[in-house]
C-alpha positions as CSV (number, residue, x, y, z in Angstrom):
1,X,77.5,104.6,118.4
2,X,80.9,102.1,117.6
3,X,84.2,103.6,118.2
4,X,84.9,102.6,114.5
5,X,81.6,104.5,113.8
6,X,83.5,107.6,115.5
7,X,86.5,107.6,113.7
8,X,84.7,107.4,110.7
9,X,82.4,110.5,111.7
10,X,85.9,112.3,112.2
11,X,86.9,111.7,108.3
12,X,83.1,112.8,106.9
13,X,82.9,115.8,109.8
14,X,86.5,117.2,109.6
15,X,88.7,115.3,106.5
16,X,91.0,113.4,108.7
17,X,93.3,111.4,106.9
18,X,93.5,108.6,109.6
19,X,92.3,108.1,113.4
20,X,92.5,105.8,115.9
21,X,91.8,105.1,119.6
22,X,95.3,103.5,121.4
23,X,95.6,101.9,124.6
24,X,98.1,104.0,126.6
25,X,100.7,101.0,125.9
26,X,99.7,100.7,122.1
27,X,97.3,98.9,121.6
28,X,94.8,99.6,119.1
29,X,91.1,99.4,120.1
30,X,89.5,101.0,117.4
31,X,91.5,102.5,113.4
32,X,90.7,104.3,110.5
33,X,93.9,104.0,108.8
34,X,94.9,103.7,105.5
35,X,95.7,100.2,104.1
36,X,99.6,101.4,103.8
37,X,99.6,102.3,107.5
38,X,100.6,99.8,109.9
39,X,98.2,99.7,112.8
40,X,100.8,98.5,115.1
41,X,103.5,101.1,114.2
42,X,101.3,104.3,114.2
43,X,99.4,103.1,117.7
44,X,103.1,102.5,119.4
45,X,104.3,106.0,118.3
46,X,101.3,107.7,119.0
47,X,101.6,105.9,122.7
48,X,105.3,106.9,123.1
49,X,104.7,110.3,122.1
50,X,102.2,110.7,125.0
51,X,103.9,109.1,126.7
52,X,107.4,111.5,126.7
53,X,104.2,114.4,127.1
54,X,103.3,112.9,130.5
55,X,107.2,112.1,131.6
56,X,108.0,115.7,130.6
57,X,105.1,117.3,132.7
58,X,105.5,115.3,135.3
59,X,109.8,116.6,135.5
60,X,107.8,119.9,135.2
61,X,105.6,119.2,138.0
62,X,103.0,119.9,136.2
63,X,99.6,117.9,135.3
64,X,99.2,115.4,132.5
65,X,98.7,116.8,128.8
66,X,95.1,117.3,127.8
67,X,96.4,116.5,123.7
68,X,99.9,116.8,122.0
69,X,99.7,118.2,118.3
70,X,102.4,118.0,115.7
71,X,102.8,120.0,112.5
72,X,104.4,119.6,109.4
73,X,103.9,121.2,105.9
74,X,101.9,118.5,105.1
75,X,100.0,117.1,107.6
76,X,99.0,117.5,111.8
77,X,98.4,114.8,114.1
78,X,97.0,115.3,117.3
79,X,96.6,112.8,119.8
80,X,93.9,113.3,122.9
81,X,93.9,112.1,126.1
82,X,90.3,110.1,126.2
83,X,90.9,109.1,130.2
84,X,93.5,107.3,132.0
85,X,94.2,103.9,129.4
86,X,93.0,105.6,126.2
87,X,94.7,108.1,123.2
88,X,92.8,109.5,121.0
89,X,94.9,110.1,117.7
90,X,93.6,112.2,114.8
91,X,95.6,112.9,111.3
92,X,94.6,115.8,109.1
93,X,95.6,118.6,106.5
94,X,97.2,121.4,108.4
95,X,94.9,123.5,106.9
96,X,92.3,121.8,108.7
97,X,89.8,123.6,111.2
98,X,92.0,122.4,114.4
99,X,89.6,123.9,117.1
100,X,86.1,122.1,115.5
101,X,88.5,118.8,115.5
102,X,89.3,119.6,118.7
103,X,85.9,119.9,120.0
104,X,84.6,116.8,118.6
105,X,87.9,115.0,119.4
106,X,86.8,116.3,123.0
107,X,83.3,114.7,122.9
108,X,84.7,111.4,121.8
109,X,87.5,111.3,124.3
110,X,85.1,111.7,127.1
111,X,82.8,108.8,125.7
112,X,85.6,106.4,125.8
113,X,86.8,107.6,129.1
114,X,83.2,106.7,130.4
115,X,83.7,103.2,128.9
């Protein structure tokens, strides 16, 4: 199965509003993003909000997050670590089911690690 055949799975499975897999310096590899969203702004916020996550463990000494969420009324993203080079970033409604995300989100984090 595609990476864009993932992040569509995500959106039938579990609502998500948008998803994409990032390069650790933001890059997309693989969106499903609105139109309105710019691929290039979302995947270089997603990667700098990892990326603060792994400075501040590190200051911490502590290991590398395993996935960063945010919350607002309207809306949660959570971004995944999917192996060394790779973020995982998932939007949905807060009131979505955030451990079944989670558990798929882990599945297709670990596929793209392999790759």
């Amino acid at each position: 199965m595609s990476l864009d055949e993932l992040l569509v799975g995500l959106r039938k499975e579990h609502g998500s509003t948008a998803s994409a897999v990032i390069s650790r310096d933001g890059l997309v590899i693989a969106a499903d993003l609105p139109e309105d969203v710019s691929q290039e702004t979302f995947s270089i916020m997603c990667a700098a909000i990892m990326g603060a996550g792994m400075t501040t463990t590190t200051e911490l000494g502590k290991s590398s997050p395993v996935h960063i969420s945010l919350t607002s009324e309207d809306v949660r993203i959570i971004l995944y670590a999917a192996g060394r080079k790779s973020i995982l970033a998932v939007v949905v409604p807060p009131e979505a089911d955030v451990e079944a995300v989670g558990q798929s989100a882990k599945i297709i984090a670990e596929q793209i690690a392999e790759t």
